[in-house]
TIMI-988049 format. One line per field, with one value per residue (C-alpha): residue number from 1; x, y, z. Coordinates in nm, 3 decimals, padded with zeros to 5 digits. Layout:
pos (NUM|...)
x (X|...)
y (Y|...)
z (Z|...)
END
This chain:
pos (1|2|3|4|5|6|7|8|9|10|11|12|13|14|15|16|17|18|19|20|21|22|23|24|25|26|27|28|29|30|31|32|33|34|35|36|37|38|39|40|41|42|43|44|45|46|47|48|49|50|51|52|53|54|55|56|57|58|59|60|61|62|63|64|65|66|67|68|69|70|71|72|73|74|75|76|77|78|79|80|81|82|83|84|85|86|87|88|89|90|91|92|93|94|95|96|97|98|99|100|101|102|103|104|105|106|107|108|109|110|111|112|113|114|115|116|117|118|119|120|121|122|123|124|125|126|127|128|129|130|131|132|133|134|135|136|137|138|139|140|141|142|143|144|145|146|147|148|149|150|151|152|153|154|155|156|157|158|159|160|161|162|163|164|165|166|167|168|169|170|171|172|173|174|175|176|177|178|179|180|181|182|183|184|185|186|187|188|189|190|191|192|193|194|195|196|197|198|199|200|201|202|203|204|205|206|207|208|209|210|211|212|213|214|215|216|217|218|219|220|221|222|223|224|225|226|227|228|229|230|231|232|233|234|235|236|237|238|239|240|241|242|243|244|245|246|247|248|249|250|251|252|253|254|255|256|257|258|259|260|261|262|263|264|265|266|267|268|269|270|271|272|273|274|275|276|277|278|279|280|281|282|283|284|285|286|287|288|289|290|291|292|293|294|295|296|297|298|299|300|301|302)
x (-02.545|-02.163|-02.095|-01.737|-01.439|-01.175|-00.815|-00.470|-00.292|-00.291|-00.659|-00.516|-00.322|-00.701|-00.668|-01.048|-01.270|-01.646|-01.917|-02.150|-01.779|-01.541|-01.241|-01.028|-00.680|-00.762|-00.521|-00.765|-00.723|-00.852|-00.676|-00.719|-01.030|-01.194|-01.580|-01.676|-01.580|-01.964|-02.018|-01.754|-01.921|-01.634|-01.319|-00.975|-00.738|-00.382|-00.167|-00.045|-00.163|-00.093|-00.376|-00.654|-00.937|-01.156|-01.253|-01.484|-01.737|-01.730|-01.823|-02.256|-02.291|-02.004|-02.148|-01.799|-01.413|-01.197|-00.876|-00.531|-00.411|-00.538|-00.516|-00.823|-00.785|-00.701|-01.015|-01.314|-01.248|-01.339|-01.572|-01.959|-02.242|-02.384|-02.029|-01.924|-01.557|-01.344|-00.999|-00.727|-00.718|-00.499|-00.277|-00.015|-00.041|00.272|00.492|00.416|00.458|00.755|00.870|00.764|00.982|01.289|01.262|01.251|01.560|01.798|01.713|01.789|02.110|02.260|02.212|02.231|02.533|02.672|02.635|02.768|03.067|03.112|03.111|03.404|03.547|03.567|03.535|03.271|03.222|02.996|02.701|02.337|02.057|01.843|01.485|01.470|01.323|01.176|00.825|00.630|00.354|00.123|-00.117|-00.360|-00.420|-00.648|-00.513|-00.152|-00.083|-00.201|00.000|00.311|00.250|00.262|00.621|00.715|00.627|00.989|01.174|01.097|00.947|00.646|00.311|00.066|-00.226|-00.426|-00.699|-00.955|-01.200|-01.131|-01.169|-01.054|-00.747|-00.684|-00.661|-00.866|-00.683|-00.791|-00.510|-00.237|-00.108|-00.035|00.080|00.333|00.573|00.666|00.641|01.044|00.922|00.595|00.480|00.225|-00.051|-00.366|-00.592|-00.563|-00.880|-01.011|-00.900|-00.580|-00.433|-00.126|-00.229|00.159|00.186|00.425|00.202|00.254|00.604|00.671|00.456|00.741|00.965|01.311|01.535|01.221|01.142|00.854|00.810|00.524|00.415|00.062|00.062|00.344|00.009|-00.027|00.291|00.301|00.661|00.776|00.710|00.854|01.219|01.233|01.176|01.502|01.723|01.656|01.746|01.437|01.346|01.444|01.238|01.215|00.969|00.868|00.593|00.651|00.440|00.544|00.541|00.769|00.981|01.164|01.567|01.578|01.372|01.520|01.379|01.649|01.921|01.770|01.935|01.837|01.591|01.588|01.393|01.223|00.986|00.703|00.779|00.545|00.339|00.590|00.698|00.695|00.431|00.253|00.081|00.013|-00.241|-00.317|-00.493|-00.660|-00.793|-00.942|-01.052|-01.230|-01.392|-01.514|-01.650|-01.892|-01.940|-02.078|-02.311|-02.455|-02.308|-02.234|-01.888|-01.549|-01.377|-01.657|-01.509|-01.816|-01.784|-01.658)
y (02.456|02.420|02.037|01.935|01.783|01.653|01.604|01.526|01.786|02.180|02.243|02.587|02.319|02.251|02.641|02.769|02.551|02.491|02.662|02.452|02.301|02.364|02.164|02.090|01.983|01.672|01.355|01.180|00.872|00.682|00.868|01.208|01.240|01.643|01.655|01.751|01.412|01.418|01.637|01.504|01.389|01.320|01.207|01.182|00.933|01.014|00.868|00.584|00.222|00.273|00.515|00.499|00.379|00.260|00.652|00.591|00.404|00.710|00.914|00.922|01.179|01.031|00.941|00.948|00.813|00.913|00.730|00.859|00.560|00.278|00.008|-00.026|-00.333|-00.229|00.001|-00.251|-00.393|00.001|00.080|00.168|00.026|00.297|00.473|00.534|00.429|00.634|00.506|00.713|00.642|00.933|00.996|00.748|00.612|00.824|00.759|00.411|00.290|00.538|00.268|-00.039|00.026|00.142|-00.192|-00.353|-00.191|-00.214|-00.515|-00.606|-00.417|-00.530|-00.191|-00.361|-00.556|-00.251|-00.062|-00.356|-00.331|00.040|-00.014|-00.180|00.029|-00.255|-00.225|-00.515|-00.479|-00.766|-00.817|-00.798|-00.823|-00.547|-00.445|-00.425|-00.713|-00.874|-00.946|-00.821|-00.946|-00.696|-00.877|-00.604|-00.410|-00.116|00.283|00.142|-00.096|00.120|00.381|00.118|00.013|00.327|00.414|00.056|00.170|00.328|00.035|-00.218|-00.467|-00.684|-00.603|-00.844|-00.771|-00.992|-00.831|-01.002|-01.061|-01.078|-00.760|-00.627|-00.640|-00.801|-01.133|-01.292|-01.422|-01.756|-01.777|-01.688|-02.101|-02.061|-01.684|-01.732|-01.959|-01.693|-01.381|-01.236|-00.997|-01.021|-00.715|-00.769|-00.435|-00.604|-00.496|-00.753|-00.903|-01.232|-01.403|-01.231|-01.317|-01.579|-01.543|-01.597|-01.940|-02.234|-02.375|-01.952|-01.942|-02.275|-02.151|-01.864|-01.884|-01.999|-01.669|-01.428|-01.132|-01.089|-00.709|-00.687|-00.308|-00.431|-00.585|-00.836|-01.083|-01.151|-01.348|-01.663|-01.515|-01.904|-02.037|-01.726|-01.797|-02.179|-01.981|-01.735|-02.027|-02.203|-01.979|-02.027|-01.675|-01.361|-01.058|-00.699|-00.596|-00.325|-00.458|-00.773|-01.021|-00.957|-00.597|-00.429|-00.677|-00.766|-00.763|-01.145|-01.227|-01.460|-01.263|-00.994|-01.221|-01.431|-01.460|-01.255|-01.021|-00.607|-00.445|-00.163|-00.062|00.006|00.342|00.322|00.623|00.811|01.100|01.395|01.314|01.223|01.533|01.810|01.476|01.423|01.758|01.735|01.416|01.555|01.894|01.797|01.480|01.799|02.042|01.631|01.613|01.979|01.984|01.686|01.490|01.146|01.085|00.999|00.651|00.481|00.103|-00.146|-00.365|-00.703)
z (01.155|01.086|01.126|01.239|01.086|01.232|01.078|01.145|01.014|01.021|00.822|00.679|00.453|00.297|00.187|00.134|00.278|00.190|00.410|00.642|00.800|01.026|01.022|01.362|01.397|01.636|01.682|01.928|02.152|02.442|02.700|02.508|02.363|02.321|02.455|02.131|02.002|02.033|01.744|01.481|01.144|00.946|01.090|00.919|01.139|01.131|00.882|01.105|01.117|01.492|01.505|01.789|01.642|01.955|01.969|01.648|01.891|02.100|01.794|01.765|01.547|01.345|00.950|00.730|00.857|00.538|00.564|00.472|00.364|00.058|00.244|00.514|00.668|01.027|01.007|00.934|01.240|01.476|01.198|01.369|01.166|00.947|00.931|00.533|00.520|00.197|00.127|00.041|-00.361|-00.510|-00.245|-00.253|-00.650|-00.688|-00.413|-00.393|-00.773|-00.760|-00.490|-00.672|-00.948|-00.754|-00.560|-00.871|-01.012|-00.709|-00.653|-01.039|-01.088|-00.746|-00.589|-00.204|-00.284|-00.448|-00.076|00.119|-00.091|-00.058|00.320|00.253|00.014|-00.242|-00.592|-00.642|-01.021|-01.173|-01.449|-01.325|-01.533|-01.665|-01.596|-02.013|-02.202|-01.852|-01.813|-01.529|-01.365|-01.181|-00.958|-00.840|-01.105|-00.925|-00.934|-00.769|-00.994|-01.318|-01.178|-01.172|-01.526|-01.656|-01.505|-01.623|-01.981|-02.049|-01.984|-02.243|-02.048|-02.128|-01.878|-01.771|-01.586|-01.328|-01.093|-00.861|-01.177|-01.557|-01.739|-02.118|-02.123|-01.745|-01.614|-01.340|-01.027|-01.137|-01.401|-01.193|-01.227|-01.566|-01.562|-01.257|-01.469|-01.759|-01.580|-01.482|-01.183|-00.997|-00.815|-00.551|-00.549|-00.347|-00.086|00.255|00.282|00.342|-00.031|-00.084|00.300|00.214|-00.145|-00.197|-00.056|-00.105|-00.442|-00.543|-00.565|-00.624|-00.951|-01.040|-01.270|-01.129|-01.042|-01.069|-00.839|-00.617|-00.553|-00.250|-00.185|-00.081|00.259|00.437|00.524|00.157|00.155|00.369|00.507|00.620|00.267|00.138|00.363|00.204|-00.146|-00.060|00.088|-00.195|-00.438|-00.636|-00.588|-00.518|-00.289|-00.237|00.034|00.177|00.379|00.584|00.823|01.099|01.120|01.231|01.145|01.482|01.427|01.551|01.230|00.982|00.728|00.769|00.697|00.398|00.087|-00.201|-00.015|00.010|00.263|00.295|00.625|00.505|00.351|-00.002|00.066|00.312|00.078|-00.007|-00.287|-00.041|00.132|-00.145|-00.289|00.093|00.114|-00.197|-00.161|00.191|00.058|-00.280|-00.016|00.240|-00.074|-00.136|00.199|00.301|-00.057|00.041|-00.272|-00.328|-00.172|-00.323|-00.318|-00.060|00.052|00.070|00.392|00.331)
END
């Protein structure tokens, strides 16, 4: 018996696709959910964080929900007992370190001032300083933040490490304190869960080194964004963001209007890098899951 898939996209994107499947192009939701939501096995939720996910409950036969995106924080909550939950691990190491390290630049070289004055046709030169010769702190060093160190590795800079637990070669979180004070950038990679939410609070950047950057591509909630705003004010540091707490950042926000802050909405994995890594991901998961292999990139519940 053929068990079912459902995805968000067109499945002839999967190209050849393991017996024992068949794969539907279903965006599901409350209002609009197919009668053979009854049947579904593996589900594939559309790449939005916006996504329906109170239809899982109405999924029994449901045993696998692979994600399209890393992060799965806004999942655990839908997630059945008994469901596996797979994040999307080499889809957006690309596009989002790709991200990372233009934030880091523009924000660097004056690239936002540089626009501001072109709006105004004014020939703003000035001296910024370099990404060269800076050292860069990478807190969250999983497949993202590897994948950020290694375009990092052209431009002279000094990399230190720091994950959730000590490892060769990697810091523990634990020494962040004494790490914060010499490091020139700090680039924010982490998961949201319960020990990283407001990770970045007042004692956290009062910890960084006067005038450095903090990069965030991991989630706005890891920043405590009203210690972050006395930070900018201040001019103790400086931010690029591309994720932000709220979300979406409402255009009454002081945030917008801070000193010494570029940002971007939330666009790390929204390229076209993206997809062609999308479908593989999915595919290689569907030849696992229709052999009856262990799956790829499983997320243990919190």
């Amino acid at each position: 018996m053929s068990r079912l898939v459902w995805v968000p996209f067109d499945p002839a994107a999967l190209g050849d696709l393991p017996s024992g499947v068949t794969v539907e192009q279903v965006v599901p939701s409350a209002d609009d959910l197919p009668a053979d939501a009854a049947e579904v096995e593996l589900f594939v939720p559309a790449y939005t964080f916006a996504a329906d996910l109170t239809v899982l409950a109405r999924m029994p036969r449901l045993r696998v929900v692979q994600t399209l995106t890393a992060g799965i924080d806004h999942v655990w909550p839908h997630l059945p007992e008994g469901v596996t939950l797979c994040n999307g691990k080499g889809i957006h190491e690309t596009s989002t370190a790709e991200l990372a390290l233009t934030l880091m630049l523009a924000s660097l070289r004056g690239v936002p001032e540089f626009v501001r004055a072109q709006d105004r046709s004014e020939w703003a030169s000035d001296w910024w300083p370099a990404l060269a010769d800076k050292r860069v702190l990478i807190v969250g060093h999983g497949s993202i933040g590897a994948a950020v160190e290694e375009r990092l590795r052209p431009f002279e800079v000094e990399v230190v490490r720091v994950a959730s637990r000590a490892r060769e070669g990697v810091h523990g979180v634990e020494d962040l304190p004494r790490l914060l004070p010499d490091a020139d950038v700090v680039v924010l990679v982490v998961p949201l869960t319960d020990a990283t939410r407001g990770l970045v609070s007042r004692d956290f950047l009062h910890a960084m080194r006067p005038g450095a950057l903090l990069v965030n591509v991991a989630r706005g909630a890891v920043v405590d964004t009203d210690a972050l705003l006395v930070a900018l004010r201040s001019g103790r540091v400086r931010a690029a963001l591309d994720v932000t707490d709220p979300e979406p950042l409402p255009a009454d926000h002081p945030l917008w209007s801070a000193p010494g802050v570029l940002i971007s909405p939330h666009v790390g994995g929204a390229s076209s890098a993206m997809w062609p890594r999308a479908y593989r991901v999915v595919r290689e998961q569907l030849v696992r899951f229709a052999a009856g292999e262990p799956l790829a990139h499983v997320v243990r519940r919190p």
